[in-house]
C-alpha positions as a printed Julia matrix, in Angstrom:
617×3 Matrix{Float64}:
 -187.79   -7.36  -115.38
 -184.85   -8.46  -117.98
 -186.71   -8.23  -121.66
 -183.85  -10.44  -122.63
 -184.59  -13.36  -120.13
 -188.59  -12.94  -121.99
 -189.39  -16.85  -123.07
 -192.46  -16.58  -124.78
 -193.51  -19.91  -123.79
 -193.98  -18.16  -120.31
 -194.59  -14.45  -120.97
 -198.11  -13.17  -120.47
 -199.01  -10.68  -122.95
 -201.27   -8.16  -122.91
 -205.56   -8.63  -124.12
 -206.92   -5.23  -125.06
 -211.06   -5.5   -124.89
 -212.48   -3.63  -127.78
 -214.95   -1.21  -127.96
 -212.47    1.33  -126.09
 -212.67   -1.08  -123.18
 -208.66   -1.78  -123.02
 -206.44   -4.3   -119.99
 -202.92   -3.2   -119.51
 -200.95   -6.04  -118.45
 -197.27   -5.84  -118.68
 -195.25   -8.18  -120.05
 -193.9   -11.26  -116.69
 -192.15  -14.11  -116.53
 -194.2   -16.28  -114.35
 -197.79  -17.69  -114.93
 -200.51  -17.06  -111.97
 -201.35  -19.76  -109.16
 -204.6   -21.24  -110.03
 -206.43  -21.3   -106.04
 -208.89  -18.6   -105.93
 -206.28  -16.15  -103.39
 -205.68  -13.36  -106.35
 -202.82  -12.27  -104.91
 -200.18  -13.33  -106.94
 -198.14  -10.44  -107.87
 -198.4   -10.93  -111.62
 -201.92   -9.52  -111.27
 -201.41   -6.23  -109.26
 -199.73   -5.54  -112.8
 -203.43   -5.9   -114.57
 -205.45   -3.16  -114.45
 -208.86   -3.65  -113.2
 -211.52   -4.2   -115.52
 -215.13   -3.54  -114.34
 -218.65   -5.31  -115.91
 -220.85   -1.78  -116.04
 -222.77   -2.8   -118.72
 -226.59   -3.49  -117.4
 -228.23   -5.84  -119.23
 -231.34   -6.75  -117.47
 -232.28   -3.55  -115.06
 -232.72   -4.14  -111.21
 -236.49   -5.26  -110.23
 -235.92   -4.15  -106.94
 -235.52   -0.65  -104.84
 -234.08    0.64  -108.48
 -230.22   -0.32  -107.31
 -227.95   -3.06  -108.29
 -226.21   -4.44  -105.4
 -223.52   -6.26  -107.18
 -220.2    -5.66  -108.77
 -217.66   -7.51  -110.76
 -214.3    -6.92  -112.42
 -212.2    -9.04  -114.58
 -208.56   -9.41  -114.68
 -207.04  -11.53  -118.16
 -203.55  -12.76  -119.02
 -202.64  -14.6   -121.5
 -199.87  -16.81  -122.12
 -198.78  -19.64  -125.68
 -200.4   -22.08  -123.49
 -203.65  -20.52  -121.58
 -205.47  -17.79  -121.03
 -206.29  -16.95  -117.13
 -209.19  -14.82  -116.04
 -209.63  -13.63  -112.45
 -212.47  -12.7   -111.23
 -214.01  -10.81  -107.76
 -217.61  -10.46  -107.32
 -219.12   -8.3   -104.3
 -222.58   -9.11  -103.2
 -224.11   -9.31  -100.18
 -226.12  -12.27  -100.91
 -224.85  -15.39  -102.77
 -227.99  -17.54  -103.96
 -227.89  -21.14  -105.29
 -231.36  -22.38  -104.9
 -231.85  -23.24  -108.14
 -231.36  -26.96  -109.48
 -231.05  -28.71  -112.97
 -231.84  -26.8   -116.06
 -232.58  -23.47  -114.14
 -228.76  -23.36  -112.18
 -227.84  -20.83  -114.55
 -230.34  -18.26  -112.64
 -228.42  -18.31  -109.55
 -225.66  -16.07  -109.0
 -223.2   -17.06  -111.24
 -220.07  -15.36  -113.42
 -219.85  -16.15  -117.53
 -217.26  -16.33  -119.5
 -217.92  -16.08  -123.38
 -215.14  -17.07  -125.96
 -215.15  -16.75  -129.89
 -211.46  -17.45  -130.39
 -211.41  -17.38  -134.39
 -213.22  -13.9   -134.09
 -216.22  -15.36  -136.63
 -219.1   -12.95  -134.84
 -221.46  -15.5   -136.34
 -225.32  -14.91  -135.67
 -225.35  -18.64  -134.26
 -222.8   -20.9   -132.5
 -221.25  -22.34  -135.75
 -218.38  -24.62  -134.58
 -216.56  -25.67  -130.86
 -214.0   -22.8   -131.27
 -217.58  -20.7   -129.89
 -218.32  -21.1   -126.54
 -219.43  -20.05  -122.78
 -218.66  -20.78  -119.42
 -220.84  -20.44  -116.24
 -218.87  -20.69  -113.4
 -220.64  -21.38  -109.82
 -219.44  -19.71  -106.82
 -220.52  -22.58  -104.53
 -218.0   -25.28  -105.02
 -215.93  -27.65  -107.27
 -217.62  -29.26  -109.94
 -219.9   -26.35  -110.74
 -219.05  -25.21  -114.08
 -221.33  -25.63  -117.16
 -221.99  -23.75  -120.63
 -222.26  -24.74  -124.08
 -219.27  -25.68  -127.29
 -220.44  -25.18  -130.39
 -224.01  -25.55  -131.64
 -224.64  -28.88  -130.22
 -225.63  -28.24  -126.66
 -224.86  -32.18  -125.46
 -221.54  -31.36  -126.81
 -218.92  -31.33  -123.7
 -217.32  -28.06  -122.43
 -213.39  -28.57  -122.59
 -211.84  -28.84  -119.15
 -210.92  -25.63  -117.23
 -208.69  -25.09  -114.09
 -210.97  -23.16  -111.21
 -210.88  -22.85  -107.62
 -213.38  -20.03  -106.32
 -213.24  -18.67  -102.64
 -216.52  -16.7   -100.9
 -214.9   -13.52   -99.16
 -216.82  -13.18   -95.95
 -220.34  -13.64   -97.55
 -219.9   -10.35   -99.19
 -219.25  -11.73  -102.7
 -216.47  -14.49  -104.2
 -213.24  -14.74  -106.2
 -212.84  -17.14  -109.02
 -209.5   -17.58  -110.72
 -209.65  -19.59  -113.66
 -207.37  -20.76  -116.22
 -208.44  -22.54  -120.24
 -205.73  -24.41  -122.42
 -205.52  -22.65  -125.67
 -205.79  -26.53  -127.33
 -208.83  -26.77  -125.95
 -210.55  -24.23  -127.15
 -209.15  -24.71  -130.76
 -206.58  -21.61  -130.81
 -203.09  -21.95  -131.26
 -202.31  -18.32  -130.51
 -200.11  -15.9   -132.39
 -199.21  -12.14  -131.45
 -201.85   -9.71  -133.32
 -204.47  -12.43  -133.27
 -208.16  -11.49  -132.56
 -210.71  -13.03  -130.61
 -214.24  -12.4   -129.56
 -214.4   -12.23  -125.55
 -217.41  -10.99  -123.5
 -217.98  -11.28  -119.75
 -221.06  -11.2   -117.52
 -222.43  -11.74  -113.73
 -225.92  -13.0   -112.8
 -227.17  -11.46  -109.61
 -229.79  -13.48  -107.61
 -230.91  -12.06  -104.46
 -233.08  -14.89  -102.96
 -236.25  -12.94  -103.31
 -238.79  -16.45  -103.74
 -239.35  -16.36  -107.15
 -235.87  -17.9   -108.51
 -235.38  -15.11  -111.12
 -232.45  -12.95  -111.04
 -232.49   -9.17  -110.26
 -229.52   -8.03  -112.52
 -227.48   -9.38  -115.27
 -224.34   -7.15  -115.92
 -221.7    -7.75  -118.35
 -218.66   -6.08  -120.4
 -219.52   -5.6   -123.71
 -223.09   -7.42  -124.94
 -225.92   -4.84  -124.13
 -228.72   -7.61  -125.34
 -228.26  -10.24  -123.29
 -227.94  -12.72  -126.24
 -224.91  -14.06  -125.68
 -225.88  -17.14  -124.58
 -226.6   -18.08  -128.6
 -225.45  -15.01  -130.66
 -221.08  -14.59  -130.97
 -221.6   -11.43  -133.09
 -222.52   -9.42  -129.98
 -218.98  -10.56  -128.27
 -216.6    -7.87  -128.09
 -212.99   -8.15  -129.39
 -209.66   -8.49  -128.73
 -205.92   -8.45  -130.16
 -203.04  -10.29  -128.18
 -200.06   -8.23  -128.3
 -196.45   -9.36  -128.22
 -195.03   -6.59  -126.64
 -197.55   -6.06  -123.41
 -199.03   -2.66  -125.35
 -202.96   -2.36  -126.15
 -204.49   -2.57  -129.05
 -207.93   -1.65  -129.47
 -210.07   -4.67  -131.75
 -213.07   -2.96  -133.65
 -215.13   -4.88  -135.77
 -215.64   -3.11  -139.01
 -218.9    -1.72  -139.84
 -219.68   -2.93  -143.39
 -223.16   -0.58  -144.58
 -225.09   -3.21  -146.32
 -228.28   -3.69  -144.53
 -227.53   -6.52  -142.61
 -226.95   -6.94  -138.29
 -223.72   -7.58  -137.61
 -220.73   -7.81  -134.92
 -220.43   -3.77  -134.96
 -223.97   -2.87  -133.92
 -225.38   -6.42  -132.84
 -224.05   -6.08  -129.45
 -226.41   -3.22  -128.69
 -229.54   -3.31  -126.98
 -232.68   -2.72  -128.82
 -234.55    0.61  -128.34
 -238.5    -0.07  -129.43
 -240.63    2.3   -131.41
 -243.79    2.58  -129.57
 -244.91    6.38  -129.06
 -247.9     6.16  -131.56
 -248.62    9.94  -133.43
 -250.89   10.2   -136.67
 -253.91    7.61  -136.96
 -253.14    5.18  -134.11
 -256.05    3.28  -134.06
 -255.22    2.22  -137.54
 -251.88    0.38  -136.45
 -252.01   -2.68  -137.8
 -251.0    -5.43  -135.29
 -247.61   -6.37  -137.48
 -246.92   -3.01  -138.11
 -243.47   -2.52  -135.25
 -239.91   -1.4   -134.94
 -236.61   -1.12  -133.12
 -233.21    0.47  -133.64
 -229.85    0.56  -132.38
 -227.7     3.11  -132.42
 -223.81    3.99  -131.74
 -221.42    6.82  -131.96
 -217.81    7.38  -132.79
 -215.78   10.65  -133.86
 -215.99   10.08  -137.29
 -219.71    8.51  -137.68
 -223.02    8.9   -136.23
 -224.53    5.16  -137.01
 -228.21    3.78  -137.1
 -229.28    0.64  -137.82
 -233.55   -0.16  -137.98
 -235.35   -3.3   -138.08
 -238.71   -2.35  -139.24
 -242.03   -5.51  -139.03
 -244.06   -4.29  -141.51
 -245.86   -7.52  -143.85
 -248.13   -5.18  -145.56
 -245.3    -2.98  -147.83
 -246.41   -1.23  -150.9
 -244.49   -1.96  -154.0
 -246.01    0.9   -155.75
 -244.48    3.97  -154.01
 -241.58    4.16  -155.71
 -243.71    5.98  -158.28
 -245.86    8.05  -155.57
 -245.05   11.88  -155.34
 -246.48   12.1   -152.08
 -243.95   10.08  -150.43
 -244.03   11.47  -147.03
 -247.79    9.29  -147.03
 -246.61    5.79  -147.71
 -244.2     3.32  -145.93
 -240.99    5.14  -144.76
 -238.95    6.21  -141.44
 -237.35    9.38  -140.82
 -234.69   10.48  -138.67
 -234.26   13.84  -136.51
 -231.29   15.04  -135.45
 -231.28   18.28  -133.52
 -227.47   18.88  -132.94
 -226.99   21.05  -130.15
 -230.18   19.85  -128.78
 -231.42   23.38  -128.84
 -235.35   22.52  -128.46
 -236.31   25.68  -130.18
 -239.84   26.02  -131.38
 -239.27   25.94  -135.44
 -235.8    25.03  -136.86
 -233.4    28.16  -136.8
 -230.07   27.01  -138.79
 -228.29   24.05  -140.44
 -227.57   22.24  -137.18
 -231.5    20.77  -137.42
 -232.76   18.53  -139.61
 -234.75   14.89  -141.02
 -234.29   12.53  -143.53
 -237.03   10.51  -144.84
 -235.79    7.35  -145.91
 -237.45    5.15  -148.43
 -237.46    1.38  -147.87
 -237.53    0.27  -151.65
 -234.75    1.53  -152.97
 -232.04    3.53  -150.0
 -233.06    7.15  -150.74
 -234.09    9.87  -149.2
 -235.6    13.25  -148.89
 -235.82   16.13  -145.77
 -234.89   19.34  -144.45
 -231.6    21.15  -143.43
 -231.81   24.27  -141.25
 -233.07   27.42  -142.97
 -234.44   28.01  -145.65
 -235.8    24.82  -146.56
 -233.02   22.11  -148.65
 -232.17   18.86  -148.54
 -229.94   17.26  -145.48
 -226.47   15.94  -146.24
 -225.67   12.41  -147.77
 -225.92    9.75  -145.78
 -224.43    6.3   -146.49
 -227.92    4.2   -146.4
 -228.2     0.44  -147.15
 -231.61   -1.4   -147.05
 -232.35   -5.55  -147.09
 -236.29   -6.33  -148.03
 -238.1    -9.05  -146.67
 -241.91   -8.48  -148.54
 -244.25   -9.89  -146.43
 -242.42   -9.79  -143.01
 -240.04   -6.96  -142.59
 -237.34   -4.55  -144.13
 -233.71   -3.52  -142.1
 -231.69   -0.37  -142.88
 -228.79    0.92  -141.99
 -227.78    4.54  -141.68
 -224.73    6.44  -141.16
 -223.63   10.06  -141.15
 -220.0    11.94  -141.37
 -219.91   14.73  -138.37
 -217.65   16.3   -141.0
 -220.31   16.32  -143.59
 -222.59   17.66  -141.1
 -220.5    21.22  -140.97
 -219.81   20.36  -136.99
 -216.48   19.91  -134.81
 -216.14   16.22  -133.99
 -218.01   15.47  -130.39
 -217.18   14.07  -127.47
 -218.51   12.07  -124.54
 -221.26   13.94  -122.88
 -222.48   16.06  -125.81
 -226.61   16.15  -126.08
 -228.08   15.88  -129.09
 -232.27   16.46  -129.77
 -233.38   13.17  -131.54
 -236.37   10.88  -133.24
 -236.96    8.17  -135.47
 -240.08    7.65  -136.9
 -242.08    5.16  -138.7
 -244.49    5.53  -141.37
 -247.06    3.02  -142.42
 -250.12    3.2   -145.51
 -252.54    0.2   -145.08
 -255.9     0.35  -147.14
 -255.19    4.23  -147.86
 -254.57    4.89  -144.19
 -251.11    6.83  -142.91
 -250.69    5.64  -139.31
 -247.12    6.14  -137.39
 -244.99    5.08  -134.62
 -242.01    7.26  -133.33
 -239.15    6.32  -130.97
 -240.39    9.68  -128.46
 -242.67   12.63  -130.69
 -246.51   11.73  -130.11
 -247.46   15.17  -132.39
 -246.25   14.35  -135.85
 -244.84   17.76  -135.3
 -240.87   16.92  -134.83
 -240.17   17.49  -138.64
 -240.77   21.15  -138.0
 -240.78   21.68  -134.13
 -237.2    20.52  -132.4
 -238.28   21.35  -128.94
 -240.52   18.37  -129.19
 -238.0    16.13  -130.38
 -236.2    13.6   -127.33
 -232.2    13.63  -126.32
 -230.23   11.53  -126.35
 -226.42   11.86  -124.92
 -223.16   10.47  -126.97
 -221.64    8.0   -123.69
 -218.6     6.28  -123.27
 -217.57    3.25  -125.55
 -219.11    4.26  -128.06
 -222.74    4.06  -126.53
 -225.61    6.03  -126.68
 -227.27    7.01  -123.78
 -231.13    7.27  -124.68
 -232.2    10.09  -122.09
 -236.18   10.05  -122.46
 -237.98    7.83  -121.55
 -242.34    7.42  -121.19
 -243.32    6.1   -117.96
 -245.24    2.26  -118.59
 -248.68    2.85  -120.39
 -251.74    0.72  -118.65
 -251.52   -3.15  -119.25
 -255.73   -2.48  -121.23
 -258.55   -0.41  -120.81
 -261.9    -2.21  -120.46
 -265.21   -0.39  -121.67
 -268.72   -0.85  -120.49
 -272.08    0.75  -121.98
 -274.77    0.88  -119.53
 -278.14    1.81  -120.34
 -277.0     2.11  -123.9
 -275.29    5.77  -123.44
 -273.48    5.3   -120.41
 -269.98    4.79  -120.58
 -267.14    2.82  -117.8
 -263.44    2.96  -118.91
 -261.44    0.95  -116.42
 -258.23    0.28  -116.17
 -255.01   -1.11  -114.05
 -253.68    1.43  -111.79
 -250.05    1.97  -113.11
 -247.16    2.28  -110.67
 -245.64    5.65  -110.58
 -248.19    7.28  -112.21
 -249.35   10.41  -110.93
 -252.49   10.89  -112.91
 -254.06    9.61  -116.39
 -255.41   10.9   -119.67
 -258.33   10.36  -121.54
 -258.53   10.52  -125.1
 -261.46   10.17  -127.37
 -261.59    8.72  -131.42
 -258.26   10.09  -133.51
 -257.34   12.82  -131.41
 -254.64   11.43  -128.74
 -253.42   14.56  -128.2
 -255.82   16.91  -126.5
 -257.35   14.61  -123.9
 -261.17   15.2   -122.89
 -260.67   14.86  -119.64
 -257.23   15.03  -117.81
 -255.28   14.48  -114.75
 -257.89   11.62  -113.57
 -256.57   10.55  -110.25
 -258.8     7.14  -110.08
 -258.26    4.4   -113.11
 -262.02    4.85  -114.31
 -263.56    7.22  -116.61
 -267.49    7.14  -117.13
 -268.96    9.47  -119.84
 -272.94    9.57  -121.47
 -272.94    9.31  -125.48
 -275.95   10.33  -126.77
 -275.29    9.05  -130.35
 -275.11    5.78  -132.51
 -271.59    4.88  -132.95
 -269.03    2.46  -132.2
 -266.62    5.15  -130.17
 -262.86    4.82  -129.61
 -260.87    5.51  -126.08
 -257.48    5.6   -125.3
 -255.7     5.98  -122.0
 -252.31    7.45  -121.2
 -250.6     7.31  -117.84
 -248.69   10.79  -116.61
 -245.71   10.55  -114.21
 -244.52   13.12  -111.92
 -242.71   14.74  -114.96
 -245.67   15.11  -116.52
 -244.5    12.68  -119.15
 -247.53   10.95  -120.7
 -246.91    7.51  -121.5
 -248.42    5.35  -124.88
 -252.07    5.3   -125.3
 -253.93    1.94  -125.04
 -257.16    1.62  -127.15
 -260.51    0.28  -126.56
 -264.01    0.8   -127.99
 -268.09    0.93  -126.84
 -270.46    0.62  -129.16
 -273.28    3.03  -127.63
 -277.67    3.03  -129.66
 -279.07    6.14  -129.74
 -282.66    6.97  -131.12
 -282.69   10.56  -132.61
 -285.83   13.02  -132.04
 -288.11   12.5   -134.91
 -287.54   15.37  -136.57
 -283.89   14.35  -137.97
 -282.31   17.07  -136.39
 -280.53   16.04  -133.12
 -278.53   17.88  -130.68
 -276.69   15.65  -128.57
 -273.34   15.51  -126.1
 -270.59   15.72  -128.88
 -271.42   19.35  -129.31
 -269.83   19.52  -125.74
 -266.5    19.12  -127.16
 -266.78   22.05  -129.57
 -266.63   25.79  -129.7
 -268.8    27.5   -132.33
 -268.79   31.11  -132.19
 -269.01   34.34  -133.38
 -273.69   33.87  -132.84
 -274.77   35.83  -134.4
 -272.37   36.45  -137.16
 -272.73   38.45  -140.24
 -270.41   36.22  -142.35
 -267.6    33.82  -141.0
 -268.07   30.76  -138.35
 -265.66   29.37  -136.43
 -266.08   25.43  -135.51
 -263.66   24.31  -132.68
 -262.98   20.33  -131.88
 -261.28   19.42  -128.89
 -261.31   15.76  -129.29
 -261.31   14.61  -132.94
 -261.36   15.8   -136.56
 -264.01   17.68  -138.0
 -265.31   15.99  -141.21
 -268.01   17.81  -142.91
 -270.14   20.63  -141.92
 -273.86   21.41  -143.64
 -275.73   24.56  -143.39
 -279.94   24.26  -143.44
 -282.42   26.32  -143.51
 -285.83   26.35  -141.38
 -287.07   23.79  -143.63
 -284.47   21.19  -143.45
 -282.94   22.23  -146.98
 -279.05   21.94  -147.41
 -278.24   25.61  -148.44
 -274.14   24.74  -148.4
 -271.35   22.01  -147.65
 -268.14   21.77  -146.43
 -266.77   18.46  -147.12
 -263.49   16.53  -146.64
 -262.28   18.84  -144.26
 -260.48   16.11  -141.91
 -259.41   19.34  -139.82
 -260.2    20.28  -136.03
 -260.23   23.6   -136.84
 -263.5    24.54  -139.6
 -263.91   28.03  -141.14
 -267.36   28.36  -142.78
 -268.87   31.12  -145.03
 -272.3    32.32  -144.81
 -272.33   35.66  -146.09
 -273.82   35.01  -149.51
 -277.2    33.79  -147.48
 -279.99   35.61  -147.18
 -280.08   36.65  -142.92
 -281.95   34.64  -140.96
 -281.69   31.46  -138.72
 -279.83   28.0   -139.92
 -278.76   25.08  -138.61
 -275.32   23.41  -139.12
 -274.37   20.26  -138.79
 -271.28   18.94  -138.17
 -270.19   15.24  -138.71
 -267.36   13.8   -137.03
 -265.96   10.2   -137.32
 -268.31    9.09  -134.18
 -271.94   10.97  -134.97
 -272.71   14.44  -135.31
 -274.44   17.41  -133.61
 -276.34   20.65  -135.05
 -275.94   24.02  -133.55
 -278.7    26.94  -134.06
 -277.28   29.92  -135.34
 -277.92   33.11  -136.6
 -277.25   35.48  -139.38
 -277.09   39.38  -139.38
C-alpha cells in the first residue's frame, strides 16, 4: 500500500476495544462488499476478535456449543462489522415480542461515549440481527422504544447449518457521529444461543465486554473504543472516579452475591443483602459493594465496639497461603464503616492497622448504602501481579438489628476468616482485567418443611438437590457443627422432649465436600415436665459433661448450640451457684467451695434445658 495515495474519505482505520480487548486493522484503500461472503481481502487484515465473555451459563450438559467473533472497520462514512457464528443448531421459533430469544447476534453502540445508567438520547442504541433472512433486524434508539432503528446494510449467509455470517455496515449520520481520529465510543457485542430444547429460552448468551447482561438498557456497561488515524491501537479505559457511585469502569461486571450466612443467621432480617464487583489492574486492586440494609444505625459512629454494628470487611490473603493464623504482612482485613469511609483491621504480625485504602461511601437510610474500595499493590509492600496469580479472599457483611449481630460473607461460614486465612476463598487475577471468583457453594435446598407428630416427634423434609452428595443438619444458632451429618435421604426425623419453638437448618454437601447455605425452618414441639421440676430430657444428648465425680472443675460440652446459663442445686432443689450470660458452647464451672456431696446442674440453652446428676469428692 502507497500511504501517500491514503484518502481518508476511503481509509479504514483501526477500532481498538477497551478493556485490553484490542482489533488491529491496518490502514486500506477500499471499503468491504456488503453480501455476507467475508472474504474480501480488506478483512484477512483484521485480526479476529472472539465473544468469550459468558453471560448467562449453559443449562445444558455444562458446555456452550456456540462461538462468535467480530471483525470492525471503520471508515468517515460507516462503520462495518463482520460477523461468523458456529452452531450446530440455528433456532427461530420464536415470534413477536419474544424473537429476541432465538439465536440471534447484537450489536450495541454508544457513539458519544456517555456510559449513561439509562438510554438517554438516539446516539445510544442496539441492534439484533436475525440469521434467518432479510428484514430481520430490530433493537432499540434512544429511550423511546417506538422510536425507529436507523437503517443498516446486512446480508447474512447460513454456512452449512453449522452456524452463519453476517456482514453489516451503519452510516455514521445515522447514528449521530460525525467521526474524528482519537474519538471514543462505547461498543459491546453479544450472541444469543437457542438450541430448540421446547421451552423457547436460550441456553447461552455470550458477549465481548458486558459481564451482566444489561445491555439491553444500561450504556455504562459498554466497553470502549478510540478510532485511530494511523491504523495503530489504542486502548479506551474509562476512568475510575472513587466516589461511591456505579459507573462505566466497574458497571460492566457481573454481580457476585453475599449469601454464605456465619454469626446469628436466623436473625437475618429479610432486607438485610449484598453484592460486589470486583476488578484488577497492575496498579489497583478495586471493589465496589452495594449493600440492602433499611434498618442502619445512625448511632455507631460513637460505638467503641464497632466490629458489632453495621459494617463489611474485606480479606485479602496475598499469596493465598491458607495458613492456619496469619504469619506476616501479606494477610490482612479492613473493616469498613458505612457512615463516614473509615476503617479499622489487621496487617500481618504483630497486630496493626492495614494500609490506606482510597474508600468512598453514598447512603441511602432506609434502603441501602454503596462503597467503593481500592488498594495500591505498591502500598501493599508487593511486586505488581500478573494474570494467573491466586489470591485468598472474603468480604463480609455485618448487620445489628434490635441488639442482634447477624452476618453474611461472600465464602467464610465460621466468622473465623479475620484470624484464620486457610478458611478464607480464592480468587484468581484473569485476563482483561477480570476476576476469576474460584469458590463456589454447590445450590442450598429450594426450603425445608417441618412436621411435629405426637407433639415431640420431629419430620424435616426437603427437595433433593442435584449434585449433592449428602446433607447437613443443623440445630438452633449453631450452623456449624451439624447434629447429624452426611444424610443420604432429604428427611431428618428427631424426638424433642421439651417446650420450645426449635430452629433447623439444612445444608447440601457436594462431592468436594463443600457445604452449601443453610435454609431455616422451625417446629414448635409441648412437652409436660415430671412433677418434680427437675427434668432430664433429649437435649442432654448433645452435650458432654465430665470429669463425674469431680473434686472441683466441670466441663459442659454443646455440640449444637450455645450454652446460656448453668445452675448448681442441691438435694433440696436450692440454687447453691450460677453461671449466667455465658453465650459460649464451651462452660467451665467451679464447685470446689461446696460442701461434697450430690447436685444437680442445669443447663439452659436457647431451646429448653436439661439437668445432669453429679457428684462431688
Amino acid at each position: 500500500m502507497k500511504k501517500n495515495r491514503l484518502n481518508l474519505k476511503t481509509m479504514l482505520a483501526t477500532i481498538s476495544l477497551g478493556c485490553m480487548s484490542m482489533l488491529t486493522m491496518g490502514q486500506i484503500s477500499t471499503l468491504p462488499v456488503i453480501d455476507g461472503d467475508g472474504s474480501d481481502a480488506i478483512w484477512a487484515d483484521a485480526q479476529t476478535f472472539y465473544l468469550t465473555t459468558v453471560v448467562q451459563n449453559p443449562s445444558i450438559n455444562g458446555t456452550i456449543d456456540a462461538t462468535a467473533s467480530v471483525k470492525v472497520l471503520w471508515s468517515t462514512d460507516s462503520i462495518y462489522f463482520l460477523y461468523q457464528v458456529t452452531d450446530d443448531s440455528l433456532y427461530n421459533g420464536n415470534t413477536g415480542d419474544n424473537m429476541s430469544l432465538n439465536d440471534v447476534a447484537k450489536i450495541y453502540l454508544d457513539v458519544k461515549n456517555q456510559k449513561t445508567s439509562s438510554f438517554v438520547d438516539v446516539t445510544q442504541q442496539f441492534f439484533e440481527i436475525y440469521w434467518d433472512g432479510a428484514n430481520s433486524v430490530r433493537g432499540r434508539s434512544g429511550p423511546d422504544w417506538a422510536t425507529a432503528l436507523p437503517p443498516i446494510n446486512h446480508v447474512n449467509v447460513i454456512t452449512n447449518h453449522v452456524g452463519y455470517v453476517s456482514e453489516i455496515a451503519m452510516g455514521w449520520d445515522q447514528l449521530g457521529l460525525s467521526p474524528a481520529v482519537g474519538d471514543t465510543i462505547g461498543i459491546d457485542f453479544a450472541i444469543g444461543d437457542n438450541d430448540g430444547l421446547g421451552d423457547g429460552k436460550q441456553q447461552d448468551i455470550l458477549s465481548w465486554h458486558d459481564q451482566t447482561g444489561l445491555v439491553w438498557g444500561y450504556p455504562y456497561v459498554y466497553g470502549s473504543a478510540t478510532l485511530e488515524a494511523d491504523g495503530s491501537l489504542k486502548k479506551a479505559e474509562y476512568p475510575i472516579k472513587v466516589d461511591g457511585s456505579l459507573d462505566g469502569s466497574m458497571a460492566y461486571l457481573k454481580d457476585q452475591n453475599i449469601l454464605s450466612q456465619t454469626l446469628n443467621p436466623q436473625n437475618l432480617s429479610p432486607d438485610f443483602k449484598g453484592s460486589f464487583k470486583g476488578k484488577w489492574d497492575t496498579s489497583n486492586f478495586y471493589i465496589f459493594l452495594n449493600v440492602g440494609d433499611k434498618d442502619l444505625d445512625s448511632t455507631t459512629a460513637a460505638a467503641t465496639d464497632k466490629y458489632n454494628y453495621d459494617n463489611f470487611v474485606i480479606n485479602l490473603d496475598l499469596f493465598n497461603k491458607k495458613t492456619a493464623h496469619y504469619i506476616d504482612n501479606t494477610q490482612m482485613y479492613w473493616e469498613i464503616y458505612w457512615w463516614n469511609a473509615t476503617f479499622g483491621g489487621r496487617y500481618g504480625v504483630p497486630f496493626g492497622p492495614p494500609p490506606t485504602p482510597k474508600l468512598a461511601t453514598q447512603l441511602n437510610i432506609g434502603t441501602n448504602y454503596t462503597a467503593e474500595f481500592v488498594i495500591a499493590w505498591a502500598d501493599l509492600g508487593i511486586p505488581v501481579p500478573s494474570v494467573g496469580d491466586s489470591m485468598g479472599f472474603d468480604l463480609k457483611l455485618n448487620n445489628r438489628s434490635d441488639a442482634k449481630r447477624s452476618e453474611l460473607a461472600w465464602w467464610d461460614i465460621t466468622d473465623l476468616g479475620y484470624d484464620q486465612p486457610v478458611l478464607l476463598g480464592t480468587i484468581s487475577l484473569g485476563d482483561d482485567n477480570n476476576i476469576n471468583w474460584l469458590s463456589k457453594r454447590p445450590n442450598a435446598p429450594d426450603s425445608v418443611h417441618a412436621e411435629v407428630t405426637a407433639d415431640t416427634l420431629l419430620n424435616l423434609t426437603w427437595p433433593a438437590v442435584p449434585g449433592a452428595v449428602s446433607y447437613n443438619v443443623y440445630s438452633a444458632i449453631n450452623v456449624l457443627k451439624p447434629i447429624l451429618a452426611n444424610v443420604t435421604d432429604p428427611a431428618f426425623t428427631q424426638v424433642a422432649k421439651v417446650s420450645a419453638t426449635r430452629t433447623y437448618s439444612v445444608r447440601a454437601v457436594d462431592a468436594n465436600n463443600i457445604v452449601s447455605n443453610c435454609v431455616w425452618t422451625s417446629a414448635t414441639f409441648t412437652y409436660v415436665p415430671p412433677v418434680n421440676g427437675i427434668e432430664t430430657n433429649s437435649i442432654a444428648d448433645n452435650f458432654k459433661v465430665y470429669p463425674i465425680p469431680t473434686s472441683d472443675i466441670v466441663n459442659i460440652e454443646s455440640n449444637t448450640e450455645n450454652i446460656q446459663s448453668v445452675s448448681v442445686l442441691n438435694i433440696t432443689g436450692q440454687v447453691v451457684k450460677q453461671y449466667t450470660n455465658l453465650n459460649t458452647m464451651v462452660a467451665q464451672i467451679s464447685l470446689g467451695s461446696l460442701p461434697k456431696g450430690t447436685y444437680f446442674l442445669r443447663v439452659t440453652v436457647q431451646d429448653g434445658s436439661f439437668v445432669k446428676t453429679i457428684a462431688t469428692k
